[in-house]
CHARMM internal coordinates of N, CA and C (Angstrom, degrees):
IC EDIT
DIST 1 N 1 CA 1.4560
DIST 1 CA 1 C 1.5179
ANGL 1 N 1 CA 1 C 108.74
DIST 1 C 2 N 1.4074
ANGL 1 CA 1 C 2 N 121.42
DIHE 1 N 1 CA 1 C 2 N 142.67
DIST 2 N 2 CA 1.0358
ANGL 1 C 2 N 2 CA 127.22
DIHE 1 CA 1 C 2 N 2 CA -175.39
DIST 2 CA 2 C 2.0369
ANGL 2 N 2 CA 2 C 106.74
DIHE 1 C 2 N 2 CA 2 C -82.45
DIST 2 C 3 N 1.1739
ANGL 2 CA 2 C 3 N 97.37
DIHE 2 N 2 CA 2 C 3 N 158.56
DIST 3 N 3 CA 1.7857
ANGL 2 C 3 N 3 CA 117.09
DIHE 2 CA 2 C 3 N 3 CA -163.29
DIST 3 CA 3 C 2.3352
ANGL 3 N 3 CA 3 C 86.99
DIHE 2 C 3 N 3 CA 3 C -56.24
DIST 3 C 4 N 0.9610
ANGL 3 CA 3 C 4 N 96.11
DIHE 3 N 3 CA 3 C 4 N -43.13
DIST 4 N 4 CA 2.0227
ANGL 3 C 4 N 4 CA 95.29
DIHE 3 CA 3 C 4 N 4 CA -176.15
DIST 4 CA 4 C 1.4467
ANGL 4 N 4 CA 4 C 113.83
DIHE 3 C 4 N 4 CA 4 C -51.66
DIST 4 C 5 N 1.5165
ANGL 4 CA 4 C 5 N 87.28
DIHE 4 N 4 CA 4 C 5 N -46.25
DIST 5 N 5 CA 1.5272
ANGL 4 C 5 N 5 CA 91.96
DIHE 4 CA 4 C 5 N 5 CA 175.76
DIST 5 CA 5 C 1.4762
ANGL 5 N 5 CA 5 C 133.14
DIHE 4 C 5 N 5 CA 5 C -55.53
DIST 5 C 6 N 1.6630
ANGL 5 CA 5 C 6 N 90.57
DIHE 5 N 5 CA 5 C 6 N -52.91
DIST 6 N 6 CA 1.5753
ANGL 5 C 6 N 6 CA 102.71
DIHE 5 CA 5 C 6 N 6 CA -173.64
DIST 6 CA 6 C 1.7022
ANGL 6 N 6 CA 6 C 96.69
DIHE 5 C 6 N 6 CA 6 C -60.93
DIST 6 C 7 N 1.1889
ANGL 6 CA 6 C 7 N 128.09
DIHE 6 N 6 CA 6 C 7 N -46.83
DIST 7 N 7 CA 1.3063
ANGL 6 C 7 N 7 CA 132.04
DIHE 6 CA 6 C 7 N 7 CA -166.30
DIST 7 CA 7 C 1.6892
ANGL 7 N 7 CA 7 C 115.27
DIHE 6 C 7 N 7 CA 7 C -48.22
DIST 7 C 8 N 2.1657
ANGL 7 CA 7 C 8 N 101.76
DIHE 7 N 7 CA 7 C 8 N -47.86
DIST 8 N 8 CA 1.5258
ANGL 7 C 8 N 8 CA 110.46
DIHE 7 CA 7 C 8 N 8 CA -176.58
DIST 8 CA 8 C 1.8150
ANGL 8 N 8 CA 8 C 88.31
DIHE 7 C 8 N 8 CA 8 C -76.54
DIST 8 C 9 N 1.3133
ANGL 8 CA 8 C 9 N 138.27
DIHE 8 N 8 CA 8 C 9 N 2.73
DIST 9 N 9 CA 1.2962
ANGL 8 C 9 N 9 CA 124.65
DIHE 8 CA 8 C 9 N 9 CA -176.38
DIST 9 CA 9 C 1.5856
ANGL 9 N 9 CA 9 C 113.10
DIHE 8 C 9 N 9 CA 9 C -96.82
DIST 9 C 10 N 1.3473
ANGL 9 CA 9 C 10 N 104.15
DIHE 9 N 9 CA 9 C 10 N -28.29
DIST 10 N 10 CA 1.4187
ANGL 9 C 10 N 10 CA 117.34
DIHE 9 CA 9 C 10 N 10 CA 173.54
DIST 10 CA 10 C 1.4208
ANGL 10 N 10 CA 10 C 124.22
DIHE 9 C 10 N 10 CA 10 C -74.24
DIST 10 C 11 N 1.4135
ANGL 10 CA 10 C 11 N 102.52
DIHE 10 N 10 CA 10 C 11 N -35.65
DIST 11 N 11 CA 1.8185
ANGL 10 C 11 N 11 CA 116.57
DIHE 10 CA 10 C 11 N 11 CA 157.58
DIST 11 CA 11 C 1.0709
ANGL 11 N 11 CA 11 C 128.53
DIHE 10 C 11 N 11 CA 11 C -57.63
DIST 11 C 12 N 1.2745
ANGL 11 CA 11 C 12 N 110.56
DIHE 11 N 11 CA 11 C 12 N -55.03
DIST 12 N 12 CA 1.6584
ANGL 11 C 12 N 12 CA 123.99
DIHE 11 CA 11 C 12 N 12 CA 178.33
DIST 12 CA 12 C 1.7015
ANGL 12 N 12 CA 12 C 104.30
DIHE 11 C 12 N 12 CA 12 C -52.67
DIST 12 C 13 N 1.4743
ANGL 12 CA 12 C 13 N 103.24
DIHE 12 N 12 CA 12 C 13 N -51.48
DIST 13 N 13 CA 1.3892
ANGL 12 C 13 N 13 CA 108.85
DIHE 12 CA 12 C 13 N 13 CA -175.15
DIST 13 CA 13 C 1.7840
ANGL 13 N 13 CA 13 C 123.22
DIHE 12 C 13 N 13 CA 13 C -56.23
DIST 13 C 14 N 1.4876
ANGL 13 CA 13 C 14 N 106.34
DIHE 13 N 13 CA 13 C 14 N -30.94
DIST 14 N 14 CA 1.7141
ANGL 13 C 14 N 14 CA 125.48
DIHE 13 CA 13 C 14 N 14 CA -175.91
DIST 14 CA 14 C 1.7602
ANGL 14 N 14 CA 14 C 90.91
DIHE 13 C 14 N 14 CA 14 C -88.28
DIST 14 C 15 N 1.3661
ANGL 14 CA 14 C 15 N 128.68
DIHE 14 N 14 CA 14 C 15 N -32.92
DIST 15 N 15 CA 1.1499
ANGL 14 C 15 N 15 CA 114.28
DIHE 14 CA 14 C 15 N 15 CA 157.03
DIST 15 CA 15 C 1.4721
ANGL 15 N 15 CA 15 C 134.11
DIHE 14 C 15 N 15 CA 15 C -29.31
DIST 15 C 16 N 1.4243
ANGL 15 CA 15 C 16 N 93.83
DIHE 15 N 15 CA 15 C 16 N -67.94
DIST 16 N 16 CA 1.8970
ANGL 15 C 16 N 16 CA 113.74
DIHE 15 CA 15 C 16 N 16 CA -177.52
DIST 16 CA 16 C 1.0208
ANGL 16 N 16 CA 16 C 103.66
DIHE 15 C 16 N 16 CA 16 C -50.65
DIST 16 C 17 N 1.5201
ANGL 16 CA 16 C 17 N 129.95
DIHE 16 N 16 CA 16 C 17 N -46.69
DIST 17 N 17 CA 1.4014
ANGL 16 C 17 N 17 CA 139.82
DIHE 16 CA 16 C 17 N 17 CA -139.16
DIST 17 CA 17 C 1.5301
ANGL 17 N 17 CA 17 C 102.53
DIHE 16 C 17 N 17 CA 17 C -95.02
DIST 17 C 18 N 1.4118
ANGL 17 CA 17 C 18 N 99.05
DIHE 17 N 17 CA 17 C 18 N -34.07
DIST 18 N 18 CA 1.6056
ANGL 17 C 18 N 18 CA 102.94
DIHE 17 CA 17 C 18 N 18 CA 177.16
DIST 18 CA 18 C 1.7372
ANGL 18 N 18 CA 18 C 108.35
DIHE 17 C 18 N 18 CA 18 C -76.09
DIST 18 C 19 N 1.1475
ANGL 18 CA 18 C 19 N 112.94
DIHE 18 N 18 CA 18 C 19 N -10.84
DIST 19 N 19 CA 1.5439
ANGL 18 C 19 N 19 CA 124.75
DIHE 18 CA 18 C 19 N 19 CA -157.41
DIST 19 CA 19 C 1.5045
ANGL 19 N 19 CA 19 C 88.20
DIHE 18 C 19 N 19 CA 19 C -99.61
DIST 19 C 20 N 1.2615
ANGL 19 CA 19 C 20 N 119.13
DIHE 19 N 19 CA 19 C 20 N -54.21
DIST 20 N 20 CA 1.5066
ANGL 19 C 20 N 20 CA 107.75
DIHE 19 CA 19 C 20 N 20 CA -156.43
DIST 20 CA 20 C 1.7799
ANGL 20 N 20 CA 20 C 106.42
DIHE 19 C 20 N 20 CA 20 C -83.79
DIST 20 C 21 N 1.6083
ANGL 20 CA 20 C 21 N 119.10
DIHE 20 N 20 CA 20 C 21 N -1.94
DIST 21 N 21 CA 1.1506
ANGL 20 C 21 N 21 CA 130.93
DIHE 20 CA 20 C 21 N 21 CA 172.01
DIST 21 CA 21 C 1.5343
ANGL 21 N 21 CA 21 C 102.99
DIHE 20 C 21 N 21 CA 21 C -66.08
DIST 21 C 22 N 1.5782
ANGL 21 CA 21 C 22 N 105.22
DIHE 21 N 21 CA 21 C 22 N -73.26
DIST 22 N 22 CA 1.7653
ANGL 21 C 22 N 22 CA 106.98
DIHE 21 CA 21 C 22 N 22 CA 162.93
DIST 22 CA 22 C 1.1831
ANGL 22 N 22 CA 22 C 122.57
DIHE 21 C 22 N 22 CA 22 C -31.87
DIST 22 C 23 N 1.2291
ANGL 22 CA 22 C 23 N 130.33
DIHE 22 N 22 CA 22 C 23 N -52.23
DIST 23 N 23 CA 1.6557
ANGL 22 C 23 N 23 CA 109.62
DIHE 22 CA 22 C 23 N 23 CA 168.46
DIST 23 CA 23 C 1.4901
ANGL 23 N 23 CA 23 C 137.10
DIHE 22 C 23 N 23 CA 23 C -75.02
DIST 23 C 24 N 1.2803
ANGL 23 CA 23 C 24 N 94.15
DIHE 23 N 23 CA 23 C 24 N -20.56
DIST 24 N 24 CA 1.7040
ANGL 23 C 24 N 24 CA 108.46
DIHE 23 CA 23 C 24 N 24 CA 152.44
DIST 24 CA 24 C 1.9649
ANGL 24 N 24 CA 24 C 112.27
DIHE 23 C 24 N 24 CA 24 C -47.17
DIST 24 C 25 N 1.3476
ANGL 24 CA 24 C 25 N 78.93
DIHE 24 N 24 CA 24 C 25 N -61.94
DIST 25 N 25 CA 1.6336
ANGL 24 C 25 N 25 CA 59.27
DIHE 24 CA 24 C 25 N 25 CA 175.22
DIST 25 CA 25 C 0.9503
ANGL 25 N 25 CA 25 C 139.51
DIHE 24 C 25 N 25 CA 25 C -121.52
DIST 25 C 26 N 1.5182
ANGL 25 CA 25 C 26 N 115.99
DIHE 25 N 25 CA 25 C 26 N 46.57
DIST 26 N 26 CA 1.6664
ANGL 25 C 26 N 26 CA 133.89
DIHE 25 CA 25 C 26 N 26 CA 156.11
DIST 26 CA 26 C 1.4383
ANGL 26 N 26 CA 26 C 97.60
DIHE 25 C 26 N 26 CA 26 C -96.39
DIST 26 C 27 N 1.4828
ANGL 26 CA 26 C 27 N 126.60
DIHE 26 N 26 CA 26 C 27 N -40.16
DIST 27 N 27 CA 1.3349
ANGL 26 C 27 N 27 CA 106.25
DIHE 26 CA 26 C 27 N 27 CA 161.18
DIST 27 CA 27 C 1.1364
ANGL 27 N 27 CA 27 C 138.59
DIHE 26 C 27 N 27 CA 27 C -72.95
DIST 27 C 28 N 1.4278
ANGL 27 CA 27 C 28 N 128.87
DIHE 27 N 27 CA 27 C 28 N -7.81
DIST 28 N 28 CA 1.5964
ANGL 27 C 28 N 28 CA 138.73
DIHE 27 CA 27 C 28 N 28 CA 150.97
DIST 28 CA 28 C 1.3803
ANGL 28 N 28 CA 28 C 115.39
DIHE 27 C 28 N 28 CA 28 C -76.03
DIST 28 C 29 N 0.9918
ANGL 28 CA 28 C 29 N 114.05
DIHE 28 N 28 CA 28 C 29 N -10.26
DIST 29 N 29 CA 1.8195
ANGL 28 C 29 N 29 CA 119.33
DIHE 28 CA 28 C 29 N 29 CA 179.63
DIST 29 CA 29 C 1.7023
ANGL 29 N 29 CA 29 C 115.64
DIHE 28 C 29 N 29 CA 29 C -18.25
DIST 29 C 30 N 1.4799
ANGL 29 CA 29 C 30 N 96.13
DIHE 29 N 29 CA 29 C 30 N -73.71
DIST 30 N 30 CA 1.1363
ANGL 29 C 30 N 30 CA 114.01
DIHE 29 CA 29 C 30 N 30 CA 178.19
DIST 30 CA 30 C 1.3958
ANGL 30 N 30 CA 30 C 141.76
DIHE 29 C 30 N 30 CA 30 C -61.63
DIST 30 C 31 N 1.7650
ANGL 30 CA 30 C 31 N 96.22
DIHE 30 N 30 CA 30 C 31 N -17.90
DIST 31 N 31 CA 1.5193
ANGL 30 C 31 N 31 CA 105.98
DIHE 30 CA 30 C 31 N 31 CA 167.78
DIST 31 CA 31 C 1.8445
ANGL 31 N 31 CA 31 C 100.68
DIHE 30 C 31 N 31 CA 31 C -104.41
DIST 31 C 32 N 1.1304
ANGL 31 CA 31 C 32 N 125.54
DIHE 31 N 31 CA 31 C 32 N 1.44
DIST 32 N 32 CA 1.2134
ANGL 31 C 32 N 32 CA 127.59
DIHE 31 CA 31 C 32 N 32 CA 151.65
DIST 32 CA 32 C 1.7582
ANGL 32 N 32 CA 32 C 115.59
DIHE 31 C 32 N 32 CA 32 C -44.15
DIST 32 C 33 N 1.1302
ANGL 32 CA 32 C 33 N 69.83
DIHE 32 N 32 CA 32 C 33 N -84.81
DIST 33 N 33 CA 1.9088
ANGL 32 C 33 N 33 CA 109.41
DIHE 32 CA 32 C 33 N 33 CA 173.00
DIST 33 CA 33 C 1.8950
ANGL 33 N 33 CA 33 C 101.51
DIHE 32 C 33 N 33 CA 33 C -34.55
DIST 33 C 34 N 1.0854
ANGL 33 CA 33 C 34 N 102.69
DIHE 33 N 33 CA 33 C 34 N -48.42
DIST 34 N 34 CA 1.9934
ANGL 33 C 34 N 34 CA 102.87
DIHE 33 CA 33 C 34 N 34 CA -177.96
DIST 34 CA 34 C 1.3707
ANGL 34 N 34 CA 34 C 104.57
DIHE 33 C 34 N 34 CA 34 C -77.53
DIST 34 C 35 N 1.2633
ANGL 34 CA 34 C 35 N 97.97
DIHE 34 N 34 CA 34 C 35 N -32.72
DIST 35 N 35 CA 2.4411
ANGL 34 C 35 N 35 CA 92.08
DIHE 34 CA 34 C 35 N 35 CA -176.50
DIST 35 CA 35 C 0.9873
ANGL 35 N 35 CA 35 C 93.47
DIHE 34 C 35 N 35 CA 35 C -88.45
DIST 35 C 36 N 1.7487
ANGL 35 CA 35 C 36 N 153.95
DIHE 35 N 35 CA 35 C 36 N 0.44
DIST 36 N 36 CA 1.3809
ANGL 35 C 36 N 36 CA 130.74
DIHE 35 CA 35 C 36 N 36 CA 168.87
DIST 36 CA 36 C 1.5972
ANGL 36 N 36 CA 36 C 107.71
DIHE 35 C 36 N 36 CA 36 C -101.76
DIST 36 C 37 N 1.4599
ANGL 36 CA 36 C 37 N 141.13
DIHE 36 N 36 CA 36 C 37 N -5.01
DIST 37 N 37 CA 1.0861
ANGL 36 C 37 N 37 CA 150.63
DIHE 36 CA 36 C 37 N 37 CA -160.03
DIST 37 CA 37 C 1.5507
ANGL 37 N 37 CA 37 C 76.58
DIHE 36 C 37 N 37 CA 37 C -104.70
DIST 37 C 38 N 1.7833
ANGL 37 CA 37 C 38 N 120.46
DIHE 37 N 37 CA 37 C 38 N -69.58
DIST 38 N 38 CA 1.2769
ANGL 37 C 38 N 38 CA 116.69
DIHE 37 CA 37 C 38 N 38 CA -155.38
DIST 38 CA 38 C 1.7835
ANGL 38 N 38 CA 38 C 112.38
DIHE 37 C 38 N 38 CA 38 C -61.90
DIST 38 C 39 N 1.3492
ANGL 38 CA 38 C 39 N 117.41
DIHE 38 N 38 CA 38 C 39 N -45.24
DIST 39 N 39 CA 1.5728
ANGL 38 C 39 N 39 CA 98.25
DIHE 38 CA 38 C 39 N 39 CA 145.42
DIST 39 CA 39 C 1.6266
ANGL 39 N 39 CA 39 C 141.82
DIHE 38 C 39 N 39 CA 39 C -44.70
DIST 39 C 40 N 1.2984
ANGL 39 CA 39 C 40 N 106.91
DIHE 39 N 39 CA 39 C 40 N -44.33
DIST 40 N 40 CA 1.8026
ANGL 39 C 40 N 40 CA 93.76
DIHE 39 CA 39 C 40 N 40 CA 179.04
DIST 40 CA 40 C 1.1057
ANGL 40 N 40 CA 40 C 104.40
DIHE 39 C 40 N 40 CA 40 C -64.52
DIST 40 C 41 N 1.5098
ANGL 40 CA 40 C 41 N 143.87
DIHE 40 N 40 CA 40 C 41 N -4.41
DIST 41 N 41 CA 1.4909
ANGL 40 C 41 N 41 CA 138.59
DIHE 40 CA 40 C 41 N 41 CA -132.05
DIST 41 CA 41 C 1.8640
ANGL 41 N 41 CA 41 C 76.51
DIHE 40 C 41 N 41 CA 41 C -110.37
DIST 41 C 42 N 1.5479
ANGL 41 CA 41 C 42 N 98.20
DIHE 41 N 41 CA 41 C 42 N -55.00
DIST 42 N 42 CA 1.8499
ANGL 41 C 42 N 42 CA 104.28
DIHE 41 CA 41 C 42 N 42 CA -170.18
DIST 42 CA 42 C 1.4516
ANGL 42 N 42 CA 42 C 98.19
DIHE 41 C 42 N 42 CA 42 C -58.69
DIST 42 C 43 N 1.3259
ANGL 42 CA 42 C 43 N 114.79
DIHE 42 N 42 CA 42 C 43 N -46.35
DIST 43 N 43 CA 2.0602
ANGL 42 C 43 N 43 CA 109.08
DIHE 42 CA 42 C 43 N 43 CA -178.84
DIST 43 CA 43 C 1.0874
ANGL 43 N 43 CA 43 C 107.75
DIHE 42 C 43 N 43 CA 43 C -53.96
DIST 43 C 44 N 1.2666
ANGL 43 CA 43 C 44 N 130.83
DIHE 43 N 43 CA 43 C 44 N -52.24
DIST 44 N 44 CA 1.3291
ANGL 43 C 44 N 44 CA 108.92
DIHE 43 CA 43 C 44 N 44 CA -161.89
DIST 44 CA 44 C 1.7183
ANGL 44 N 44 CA 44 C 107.70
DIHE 43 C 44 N 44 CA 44 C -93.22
DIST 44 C 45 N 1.1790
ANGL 44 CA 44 C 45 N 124.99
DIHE 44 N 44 CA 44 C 45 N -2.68
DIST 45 N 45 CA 1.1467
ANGL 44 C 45 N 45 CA 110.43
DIHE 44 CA 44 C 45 N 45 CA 172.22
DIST 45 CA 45 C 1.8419
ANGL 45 N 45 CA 45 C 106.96
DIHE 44 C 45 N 45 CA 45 C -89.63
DIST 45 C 46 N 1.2307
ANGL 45 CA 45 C 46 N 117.36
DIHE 45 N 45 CA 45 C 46 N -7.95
DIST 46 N 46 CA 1.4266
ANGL 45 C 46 N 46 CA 118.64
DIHE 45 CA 45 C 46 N 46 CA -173.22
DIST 46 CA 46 C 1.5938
ANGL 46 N 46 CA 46 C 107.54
DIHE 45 C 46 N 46 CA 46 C -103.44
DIST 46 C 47 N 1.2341
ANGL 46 CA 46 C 47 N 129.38
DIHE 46 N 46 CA 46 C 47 N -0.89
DIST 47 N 47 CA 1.4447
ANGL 46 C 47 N 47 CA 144.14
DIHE 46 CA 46 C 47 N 47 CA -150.76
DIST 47 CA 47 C 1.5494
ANGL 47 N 47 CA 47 C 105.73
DIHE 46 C 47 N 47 CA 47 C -151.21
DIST 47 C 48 N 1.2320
ANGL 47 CA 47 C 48 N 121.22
DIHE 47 N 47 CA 47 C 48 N 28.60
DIST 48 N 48 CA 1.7618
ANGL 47 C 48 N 48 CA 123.96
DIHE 47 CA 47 C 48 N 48 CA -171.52
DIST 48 CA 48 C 0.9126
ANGL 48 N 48 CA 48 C 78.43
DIHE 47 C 48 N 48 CA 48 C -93.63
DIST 48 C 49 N 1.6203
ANGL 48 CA 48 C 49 N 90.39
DIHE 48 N 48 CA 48 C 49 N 160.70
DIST 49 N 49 CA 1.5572
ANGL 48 C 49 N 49 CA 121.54
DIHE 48 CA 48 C 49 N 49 CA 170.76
DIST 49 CA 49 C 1.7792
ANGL 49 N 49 CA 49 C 101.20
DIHE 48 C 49 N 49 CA 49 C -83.69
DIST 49 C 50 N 1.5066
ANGL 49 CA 49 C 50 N 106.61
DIHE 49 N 49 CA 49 C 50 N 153.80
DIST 50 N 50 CA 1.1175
ANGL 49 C 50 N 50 CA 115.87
DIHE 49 CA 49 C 50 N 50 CA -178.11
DIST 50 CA 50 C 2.1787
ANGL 50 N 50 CA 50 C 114.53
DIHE 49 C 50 N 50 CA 50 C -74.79
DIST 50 C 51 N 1.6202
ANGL 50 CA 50 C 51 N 106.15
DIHE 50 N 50 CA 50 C 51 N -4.98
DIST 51 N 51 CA 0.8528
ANGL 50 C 51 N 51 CA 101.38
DIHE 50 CA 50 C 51 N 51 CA 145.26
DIST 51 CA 51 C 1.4661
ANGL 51 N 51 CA 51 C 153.37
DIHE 50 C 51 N 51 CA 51 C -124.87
DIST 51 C 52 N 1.3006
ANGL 51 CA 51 C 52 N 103.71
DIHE 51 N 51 CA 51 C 52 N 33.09
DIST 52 N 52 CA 1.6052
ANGL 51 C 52 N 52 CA 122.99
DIHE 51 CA 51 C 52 N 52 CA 162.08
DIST 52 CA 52 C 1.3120
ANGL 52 N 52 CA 52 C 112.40
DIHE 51 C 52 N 52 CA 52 C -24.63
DIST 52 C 53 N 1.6744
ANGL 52 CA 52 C 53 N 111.28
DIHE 52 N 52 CA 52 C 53 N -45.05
DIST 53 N 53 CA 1.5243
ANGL 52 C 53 N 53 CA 91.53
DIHE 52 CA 52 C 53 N 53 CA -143.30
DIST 53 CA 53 C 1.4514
ANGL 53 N 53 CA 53 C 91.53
DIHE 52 C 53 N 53 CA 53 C -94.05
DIST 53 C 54 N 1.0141
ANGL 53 CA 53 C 54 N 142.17
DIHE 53 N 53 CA 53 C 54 N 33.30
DIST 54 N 54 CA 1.6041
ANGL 53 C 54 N 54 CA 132.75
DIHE 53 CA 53 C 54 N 54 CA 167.77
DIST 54 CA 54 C 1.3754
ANGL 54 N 54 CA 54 C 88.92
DIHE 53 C 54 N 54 CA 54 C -110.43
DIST 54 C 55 N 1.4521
ANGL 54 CA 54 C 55 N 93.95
DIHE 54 N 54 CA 54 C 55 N 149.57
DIST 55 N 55 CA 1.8050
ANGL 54 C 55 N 55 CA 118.93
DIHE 54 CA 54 C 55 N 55 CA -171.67
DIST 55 CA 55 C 1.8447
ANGL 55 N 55 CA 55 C 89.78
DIHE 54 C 55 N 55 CA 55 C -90.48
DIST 55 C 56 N 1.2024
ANGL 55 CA 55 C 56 N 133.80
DIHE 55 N 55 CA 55 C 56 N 145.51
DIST 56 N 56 CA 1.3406
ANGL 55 C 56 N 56 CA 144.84
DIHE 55 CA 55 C 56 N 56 CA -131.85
DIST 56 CA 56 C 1.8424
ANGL 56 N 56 CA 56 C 75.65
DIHE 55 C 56 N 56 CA 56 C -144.57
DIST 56 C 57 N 1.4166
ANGL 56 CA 56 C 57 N 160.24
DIHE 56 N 56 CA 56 C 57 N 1.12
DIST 57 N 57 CA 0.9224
ANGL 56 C 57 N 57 CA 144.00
DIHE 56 CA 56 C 57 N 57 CA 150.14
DIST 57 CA 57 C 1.9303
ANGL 57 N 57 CA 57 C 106.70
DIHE 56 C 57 N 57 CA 57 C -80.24
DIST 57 C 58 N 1.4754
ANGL 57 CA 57 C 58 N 87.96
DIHE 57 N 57 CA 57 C 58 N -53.06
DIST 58 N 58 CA 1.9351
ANGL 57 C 58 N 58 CA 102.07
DIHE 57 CA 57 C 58 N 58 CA 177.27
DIST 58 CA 58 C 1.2547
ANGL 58 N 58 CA 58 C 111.35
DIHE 57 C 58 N 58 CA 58 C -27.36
DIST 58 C 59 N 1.6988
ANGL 58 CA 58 C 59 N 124.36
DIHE 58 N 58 CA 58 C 59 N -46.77
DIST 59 N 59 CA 1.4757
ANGL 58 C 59 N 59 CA 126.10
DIHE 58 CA 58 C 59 N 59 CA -149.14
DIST 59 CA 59 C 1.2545
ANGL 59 N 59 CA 59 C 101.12
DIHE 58 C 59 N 59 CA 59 C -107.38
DIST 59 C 60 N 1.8645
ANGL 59 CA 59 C 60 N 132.93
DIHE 59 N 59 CA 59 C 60 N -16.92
DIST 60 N 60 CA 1.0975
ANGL 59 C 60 N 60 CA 110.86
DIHE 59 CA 59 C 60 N 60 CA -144.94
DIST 60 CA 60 C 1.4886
ANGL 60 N 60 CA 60 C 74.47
DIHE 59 C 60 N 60 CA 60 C -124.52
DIST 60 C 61 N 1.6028
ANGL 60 CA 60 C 61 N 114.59
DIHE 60 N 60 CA 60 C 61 N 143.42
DIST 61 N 61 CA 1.5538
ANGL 60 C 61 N 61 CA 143.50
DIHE 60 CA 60 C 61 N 61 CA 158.28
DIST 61 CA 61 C 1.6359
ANGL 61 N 61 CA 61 C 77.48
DIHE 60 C 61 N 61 CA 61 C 67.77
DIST 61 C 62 N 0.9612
ANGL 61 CA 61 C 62 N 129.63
DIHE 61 N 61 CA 61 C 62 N 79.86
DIST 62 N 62 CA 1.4456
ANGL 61 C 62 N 62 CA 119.71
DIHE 61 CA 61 C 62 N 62 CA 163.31
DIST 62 CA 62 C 1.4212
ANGL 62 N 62 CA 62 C 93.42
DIHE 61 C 62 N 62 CA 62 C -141.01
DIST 62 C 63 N 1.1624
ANGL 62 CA 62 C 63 N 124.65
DIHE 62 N 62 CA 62 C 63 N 116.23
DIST 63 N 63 CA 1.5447
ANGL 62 C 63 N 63 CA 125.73
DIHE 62 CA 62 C 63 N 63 CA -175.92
DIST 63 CA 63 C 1.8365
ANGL 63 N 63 CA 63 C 109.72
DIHE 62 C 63 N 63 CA 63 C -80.04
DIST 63 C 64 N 1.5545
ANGL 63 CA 63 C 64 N 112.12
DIHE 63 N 63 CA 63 C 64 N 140.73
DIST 64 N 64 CA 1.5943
ANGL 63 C 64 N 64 CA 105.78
DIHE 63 CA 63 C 64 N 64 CA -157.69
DIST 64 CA 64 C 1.6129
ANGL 64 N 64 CA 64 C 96.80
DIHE 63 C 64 N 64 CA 64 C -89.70
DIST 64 C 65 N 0.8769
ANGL 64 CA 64 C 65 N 137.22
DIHE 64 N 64 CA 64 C 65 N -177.19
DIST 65 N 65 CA 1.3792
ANGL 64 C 65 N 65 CA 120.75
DIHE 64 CA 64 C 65 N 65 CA 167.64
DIST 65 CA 65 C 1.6421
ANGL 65 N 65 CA 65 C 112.95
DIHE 64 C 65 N 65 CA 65 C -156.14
END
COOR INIT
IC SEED 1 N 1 CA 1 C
IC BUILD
C-alpha cells in the first residue's frame, strides 16, 4: 500500500475510535451523572460546617424573650 493510503487508513481508524469513545459516554451518561451526585452527597456530608445543624430561620429575626 502506498504511504496516502496507510495515512487515509490511520485516520479513518482514529475516527472509529474517537466515535466509539463518544458513545461510550452518552451511554454511561447517566451512571456518570449518579457517581458524581453520589460523591458530592459523601463531601458534603463529610466536610460540613460545624454549623449546619442549626435551622438558620430558628436564629434569625426571632426575638429571645
Amino acid at each position: 500500500m502506498s504511504t496516502t493510503a496507510r495515512m487515509v487508513m490511520k485516520i479513518i481508524g482514529a475516527s472509529l475510535a474517537f466515535a466509539a469513545f463518544v458513545c461510550l459516554l452518552i451511554g454511561g451518561w447517566h451512571d456518570i451523572g449518579a457517581g458524581y451526585t453520589c460523591v458530592k452527597n459523601r463531601m458534603n456530608k463529610r466536610f460540613r460546617s460545624e454549623y449546619d445543624d442549626y435551622d438558620e430561620e430558628d436564629s434569625i429575626g426571632t426575638p429571645s424573650t
